[in-house]
C-alpha positions in Angstrom: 78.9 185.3 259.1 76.2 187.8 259.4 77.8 190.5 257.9 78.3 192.9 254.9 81.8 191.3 254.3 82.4 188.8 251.9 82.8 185.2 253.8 85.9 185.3 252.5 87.3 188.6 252.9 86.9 188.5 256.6 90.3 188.2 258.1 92.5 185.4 259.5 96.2 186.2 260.9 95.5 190.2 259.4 94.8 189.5 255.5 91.3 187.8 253.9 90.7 183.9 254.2 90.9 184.1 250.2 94.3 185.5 250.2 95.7 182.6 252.3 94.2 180.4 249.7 96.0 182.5 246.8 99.2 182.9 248.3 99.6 179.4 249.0 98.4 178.2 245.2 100.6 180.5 243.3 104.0 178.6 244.7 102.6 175.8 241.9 102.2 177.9 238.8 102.5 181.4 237.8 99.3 181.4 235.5 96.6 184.0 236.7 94.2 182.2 239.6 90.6 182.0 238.1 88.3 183.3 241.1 84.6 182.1 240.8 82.2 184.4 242.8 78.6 184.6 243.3 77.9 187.6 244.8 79.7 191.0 245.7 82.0 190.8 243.3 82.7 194.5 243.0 83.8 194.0 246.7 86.2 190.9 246.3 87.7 192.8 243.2 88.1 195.6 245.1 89.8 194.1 248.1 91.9 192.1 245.8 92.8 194.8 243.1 96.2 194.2 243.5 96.2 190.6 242.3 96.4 189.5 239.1 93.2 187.5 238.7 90.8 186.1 236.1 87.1 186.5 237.6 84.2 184.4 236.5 80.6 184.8 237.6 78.0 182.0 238.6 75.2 184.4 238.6 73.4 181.0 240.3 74.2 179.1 242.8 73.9 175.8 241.7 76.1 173.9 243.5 79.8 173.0 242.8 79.4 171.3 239.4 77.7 174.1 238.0 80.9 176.6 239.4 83.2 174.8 237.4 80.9 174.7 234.2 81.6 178.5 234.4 85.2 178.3 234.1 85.1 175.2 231.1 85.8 178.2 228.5 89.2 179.3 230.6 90.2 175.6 230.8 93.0 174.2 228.9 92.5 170.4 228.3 95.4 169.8 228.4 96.5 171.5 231.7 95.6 170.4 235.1 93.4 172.2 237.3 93.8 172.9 240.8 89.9 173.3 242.7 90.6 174.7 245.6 87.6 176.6 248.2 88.3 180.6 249.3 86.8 179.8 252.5 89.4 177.3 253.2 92.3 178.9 254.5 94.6 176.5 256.3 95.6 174.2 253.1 99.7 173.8 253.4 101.9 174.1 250.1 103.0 170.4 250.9 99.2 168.9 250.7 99.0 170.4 247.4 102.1 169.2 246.5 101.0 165.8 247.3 97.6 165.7 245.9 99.2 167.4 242.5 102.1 164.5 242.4 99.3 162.1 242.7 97.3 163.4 240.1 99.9 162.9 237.4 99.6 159.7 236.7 95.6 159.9 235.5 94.8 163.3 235.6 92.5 163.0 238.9 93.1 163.1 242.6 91.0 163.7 245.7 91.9 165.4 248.6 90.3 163.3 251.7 90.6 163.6 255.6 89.5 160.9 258.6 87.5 162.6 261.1 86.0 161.0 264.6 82.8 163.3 263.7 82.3 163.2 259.9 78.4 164.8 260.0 77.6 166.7 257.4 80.6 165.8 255.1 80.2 163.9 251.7 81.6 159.9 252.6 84.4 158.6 250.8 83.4 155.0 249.2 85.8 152.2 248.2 86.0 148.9 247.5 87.5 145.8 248.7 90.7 147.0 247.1 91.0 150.4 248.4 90.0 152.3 245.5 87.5 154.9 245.5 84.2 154.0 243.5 82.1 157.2 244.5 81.7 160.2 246.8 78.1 160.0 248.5 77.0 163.7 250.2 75.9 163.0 253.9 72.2 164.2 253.0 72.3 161.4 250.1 74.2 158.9 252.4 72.4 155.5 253.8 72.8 155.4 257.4 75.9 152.1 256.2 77.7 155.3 254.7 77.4 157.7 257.2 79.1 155.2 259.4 82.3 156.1 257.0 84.5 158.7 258.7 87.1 159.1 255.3 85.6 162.0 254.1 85.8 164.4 250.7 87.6 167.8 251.4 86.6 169.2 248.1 89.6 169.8 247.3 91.0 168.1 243.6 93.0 168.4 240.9 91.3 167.0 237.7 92.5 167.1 233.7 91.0 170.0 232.1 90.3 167.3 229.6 87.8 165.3 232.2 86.1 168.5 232.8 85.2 169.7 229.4 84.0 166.3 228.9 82.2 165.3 232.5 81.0 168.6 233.7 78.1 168.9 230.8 77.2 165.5 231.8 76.0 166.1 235.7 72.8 165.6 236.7 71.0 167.8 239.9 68.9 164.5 241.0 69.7 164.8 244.6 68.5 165.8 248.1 70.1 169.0 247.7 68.9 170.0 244.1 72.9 170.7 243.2 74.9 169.7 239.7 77.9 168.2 242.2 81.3 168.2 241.2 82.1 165.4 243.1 80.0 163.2 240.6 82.7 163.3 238.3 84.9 160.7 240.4 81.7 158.2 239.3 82.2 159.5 235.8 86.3 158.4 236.1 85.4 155.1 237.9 82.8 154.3 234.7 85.3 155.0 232.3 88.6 152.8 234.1 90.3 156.5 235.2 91.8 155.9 239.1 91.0 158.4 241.4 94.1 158.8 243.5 93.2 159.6 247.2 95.3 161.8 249.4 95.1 162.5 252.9 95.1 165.6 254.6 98.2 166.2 256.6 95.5 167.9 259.5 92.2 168.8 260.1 92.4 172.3 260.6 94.2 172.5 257.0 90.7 171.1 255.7 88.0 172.9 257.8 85.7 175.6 256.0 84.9 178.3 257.8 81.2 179.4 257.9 80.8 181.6 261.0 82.9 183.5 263.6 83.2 180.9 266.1 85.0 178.7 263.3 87.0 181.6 262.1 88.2 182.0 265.3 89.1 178.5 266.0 91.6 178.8 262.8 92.5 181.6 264.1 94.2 179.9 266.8 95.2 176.6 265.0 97.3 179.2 262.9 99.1 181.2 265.1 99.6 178.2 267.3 101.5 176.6 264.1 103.2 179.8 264.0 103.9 179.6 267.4 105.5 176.3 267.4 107.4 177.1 264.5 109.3 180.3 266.1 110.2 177.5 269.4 111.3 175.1 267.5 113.5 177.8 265.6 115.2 178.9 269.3 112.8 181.6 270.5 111.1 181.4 273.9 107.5 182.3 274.8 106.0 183.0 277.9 102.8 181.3 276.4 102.2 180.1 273.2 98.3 180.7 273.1 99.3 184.2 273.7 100.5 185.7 270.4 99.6 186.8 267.1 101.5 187.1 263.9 99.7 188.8 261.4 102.7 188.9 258.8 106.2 187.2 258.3 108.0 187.1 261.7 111.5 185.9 261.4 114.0 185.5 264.6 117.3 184.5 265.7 118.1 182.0 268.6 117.5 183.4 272.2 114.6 186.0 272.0 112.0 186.0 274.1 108.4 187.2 273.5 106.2 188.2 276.4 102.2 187.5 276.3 99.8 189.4 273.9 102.0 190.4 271.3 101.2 191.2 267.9 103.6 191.3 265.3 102.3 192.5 261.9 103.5 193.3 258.2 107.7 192.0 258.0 109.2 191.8 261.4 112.8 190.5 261.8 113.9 190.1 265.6 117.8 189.4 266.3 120.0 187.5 268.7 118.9 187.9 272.3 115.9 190.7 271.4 113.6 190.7 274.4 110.0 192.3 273.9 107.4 192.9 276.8 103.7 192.4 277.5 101.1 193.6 275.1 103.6 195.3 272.9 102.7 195.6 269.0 105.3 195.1 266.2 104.8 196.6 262.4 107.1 196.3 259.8 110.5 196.7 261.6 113.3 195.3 262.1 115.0 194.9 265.9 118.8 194.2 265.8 120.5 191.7 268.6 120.1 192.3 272.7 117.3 195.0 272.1 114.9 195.0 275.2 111.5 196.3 274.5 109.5 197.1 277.7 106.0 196.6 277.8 102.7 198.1 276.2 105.1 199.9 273.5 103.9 200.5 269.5 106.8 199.9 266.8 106.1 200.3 263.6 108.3 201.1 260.3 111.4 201.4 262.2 114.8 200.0 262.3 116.3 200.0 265.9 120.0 198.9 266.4 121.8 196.8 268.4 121.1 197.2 272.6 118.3 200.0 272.2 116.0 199.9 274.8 112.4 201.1 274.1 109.6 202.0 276.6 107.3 201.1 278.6 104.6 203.2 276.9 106.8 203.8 274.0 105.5 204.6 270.1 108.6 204.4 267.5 106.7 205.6 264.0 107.8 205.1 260.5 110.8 206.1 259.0 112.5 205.9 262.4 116.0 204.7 263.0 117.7 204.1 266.3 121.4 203.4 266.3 123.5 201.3 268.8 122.5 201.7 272.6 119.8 204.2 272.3 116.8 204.4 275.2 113.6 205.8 274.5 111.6 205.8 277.7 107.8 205.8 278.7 105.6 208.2 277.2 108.2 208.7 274.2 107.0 209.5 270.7 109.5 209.2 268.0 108.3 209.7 264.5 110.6 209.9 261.0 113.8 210.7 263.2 117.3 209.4 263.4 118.9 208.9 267.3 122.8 208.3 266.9 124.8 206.1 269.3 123.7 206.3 273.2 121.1 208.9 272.7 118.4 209.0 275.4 114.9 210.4 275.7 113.9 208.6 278.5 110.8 210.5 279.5 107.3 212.2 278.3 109.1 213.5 274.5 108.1 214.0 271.2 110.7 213.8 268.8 109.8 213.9 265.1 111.6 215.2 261.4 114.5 215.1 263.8 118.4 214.7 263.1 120.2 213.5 266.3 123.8 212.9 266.9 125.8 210.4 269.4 125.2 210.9 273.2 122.8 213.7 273.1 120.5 213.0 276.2 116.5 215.0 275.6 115.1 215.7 278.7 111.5 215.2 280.2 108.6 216.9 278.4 110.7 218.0 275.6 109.3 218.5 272.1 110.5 219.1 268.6 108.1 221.3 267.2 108.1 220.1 263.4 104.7 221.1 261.9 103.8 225.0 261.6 100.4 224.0 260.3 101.0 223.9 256.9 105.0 222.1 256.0 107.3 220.1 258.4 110.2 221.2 259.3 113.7 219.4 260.4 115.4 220.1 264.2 118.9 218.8 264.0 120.7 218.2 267.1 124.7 217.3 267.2 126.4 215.3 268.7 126.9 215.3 272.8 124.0 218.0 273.1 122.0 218.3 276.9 118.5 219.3 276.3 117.0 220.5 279.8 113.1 219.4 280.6 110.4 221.1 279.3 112.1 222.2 276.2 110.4 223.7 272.8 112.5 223.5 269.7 110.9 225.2 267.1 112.2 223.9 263.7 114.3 224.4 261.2 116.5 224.9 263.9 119.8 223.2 264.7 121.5 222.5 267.7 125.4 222.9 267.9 127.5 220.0 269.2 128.3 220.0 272.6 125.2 222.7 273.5 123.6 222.9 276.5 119.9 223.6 276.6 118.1 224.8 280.2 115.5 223.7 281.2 112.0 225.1 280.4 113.5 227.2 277.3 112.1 227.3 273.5 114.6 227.6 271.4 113.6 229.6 267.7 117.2 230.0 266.5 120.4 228.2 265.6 122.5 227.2 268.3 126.2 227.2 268.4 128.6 224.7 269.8 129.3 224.4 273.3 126.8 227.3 274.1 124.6 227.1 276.7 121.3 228.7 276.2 118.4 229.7 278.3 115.0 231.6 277.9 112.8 231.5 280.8 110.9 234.4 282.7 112.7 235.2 285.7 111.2 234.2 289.1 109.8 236.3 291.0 108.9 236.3 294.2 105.4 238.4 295.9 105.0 238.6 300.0 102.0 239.0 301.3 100.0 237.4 298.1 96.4 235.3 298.8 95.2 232.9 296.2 91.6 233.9 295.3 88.4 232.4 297.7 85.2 231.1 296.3 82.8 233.4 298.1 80.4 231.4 300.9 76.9 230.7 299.7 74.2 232.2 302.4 
């Protein structure tokens, strides 16, 4: 990867390749994962301090065999385990749920895959029959093998018994110098134990990634599965290749998503929601027939039915929009609540705000929360016109029914169906000249 990062903490759909492989193992038992690591461990446990993990070291690398010899101690016998690879990120819960069905029979099964180009990949040997007699690695292989395209994922679920009992056995007499823990299919053929083979459901579910061209690739293998999944589920796209969900995104039937959006975190999009161009989506939830315009930032909010937001619009967290409000372009609400048919439509910054039904906040207005050491809440009732270019300087509430001019700063409360106004009055001056830059000789 070239990089200080951890192969496996470098991201795929916004979390660590390893934490793909985790999530997807723990829907088939709820026993702590047992992580093997060679290096920068103090970085993997860091990035992954919120799991509940047993770690092991292989202070050597020594090849696959010689990984699991590690974890023997942690092993029940009697228990299968599940080998799975951190680097391996797109492995779907109903492969595993295959390869561990097989595997109950005789404790073994081997995750396998057909590929056109199988270079570099250990070959899948059989028999006559069918059954598998051996894995040979490609450097290892006579040029009759490497003609095989089945080939071993590396992926297997084997008796803890086998391993206790094989994995002291391996031998490192090979092109690569490795203790392999593919030898122990060999080990099962010698001693009458079936090997049961399962194929992959894809290749991208299979494929390793060792630098950023192949992380990339997965990159896009997932989010077009993601992709697919949201059409199939009643959403349109304007192209497929063009989005990104870093998260959970869940929709109703009839939205539409523009090109080069990114939805991260827990987004939930209802009935009929329409979202622009390049707009990104955090951890919010967007009620039915909400239209957001392009190149607009929502994150942490909760926006209610027929809102329309931007273009050039940032909703921050802890901000909720009721029925049929409009935020416009160069809008900033943050931690604020907009009633029913509310409107800032234009160049505002609303935050620690309070605002009641059809209150309309005109151009360049700005709640002025922060006095540079506390926030403090503006509340605003119901049916209130703020004029352009207004400052309210909180804690300071607005009457319902108030009318604010334009250009004023208001410092103190506001009662109900006042208007208020505090600008210097315009003056006038004949005869004035605006000052010359004097002529260079």
């Amino acid at each position: 990867m070239r990089s200080a990062l951890p192969k496996v903490l470098h991201p795929l759909a916004g979390k660590p390749l390893i934490s793909h492989v985790l999530d997807t193992a723990s829907h088939f038992s709820d026993d702590a994962p047992i992580v093997v690591f060679g290096h920068a461990g103090e970085l993997l446990k860091a990035a992954l301090r919120d799991r509940n993990i047993r770690w092991v070291e292989q202070r050597e690398q020594l090849g696959t065999g010689h990984a699991m010899a590690q974890v023997l101690p942690a092993l029940d016998p009697q228990h299968l385990a599940l080998i799975l690879f951190g680097d391996v990120p797109l492995i779907s819960q109903e492969t595993l749920r295959a390869l561990l069905q097989a595997a109950q029979a005789s404790g073994f099964s081997l995750l396998t895959a057909l590929l056109a180009e199988p270079t570099g990949y250990g070959r899948i040997i059989r028999d006559g029959t069918g059954k598998i007699l051996k894995i040979v690695e490609h450097k290892d292989a006579s040029p009759a093998e490497r003609t095989v395209q089945e080939i071993n994922t590396g992926i297997m679920v084997i008796k803890g018994e086998y391993l206790h009992r094989w994995l002291p056995q391996l031998a490192n007499t090979n092109a690569q110098g490795e203790y392999y823990l593919t030898d122990c299919v060999e080990r099962a053929v010698a001693e009458n134990i079936k090997v049961a083979g399962v194929l992959a459901i894809s290749e991208a579910e299979i494929t390793g990634v060792n630098d950023r061209v192949q992380l990339a690739s997965l990159e896009r293998a997932y989010q077009r599965t993601q992709a697919e999944a949201l059409m199939r589920s009643g959403v349109s796209l304007a192209d497929p290749a063009r989005i990104d969900v870093r998260g959970s995104l869940r929709c109703d039937a009839d939205s539409f998503i523009d090109v080069n959006c990114v939805f991260e975190g827990e987004v939930k999009l209802g009935e009929g929601v329409r979202i622009g161009p390049n707009c990104v989506i955090r951890n919010a939830e967007l009620s039915a027939g909400v239209e957001v315009l392009a190149n607009s930032l929502i994150e942490g909010a909760t926006i209610g039915p027929g809102a329309r937001i931007g273009p050039f619009a940032r909703i921050r967290p802890e901000t909720v929009l009721d029925a049929g409000v409009h935020v416009g372009n160069f809008v900033e609400i943050k931690k604020s609540h907009l009633g029913e048919h509310s409107k800032a439509n234009h160049l505002a910054y609303v935050g620690d705000a309070e605002i009641g039904r059809n209150v309309n906040v005109g151009a360049g207005t700005i709640t002025c929360n922060y006095d540079g050491a506390a926030k403090h809440k503006t509340v605003i009732e119901d049916d209130v016109f703020i004029g352009s270019d207004t400052q309210l300087v909180a804690p300071v509430t607005i009457g319902r029914g108030a009318t604010i001019g334009a250009g004023t700063t208001v410092t103190d409360n506001v009662e109900p169906e006042r208007l208020v106004i505090s600008r210097v009055r315009q003056k006038s001056v004949a005869g004035w000249h605006r000052p010359q830059k004097k002529k260079s000789d």
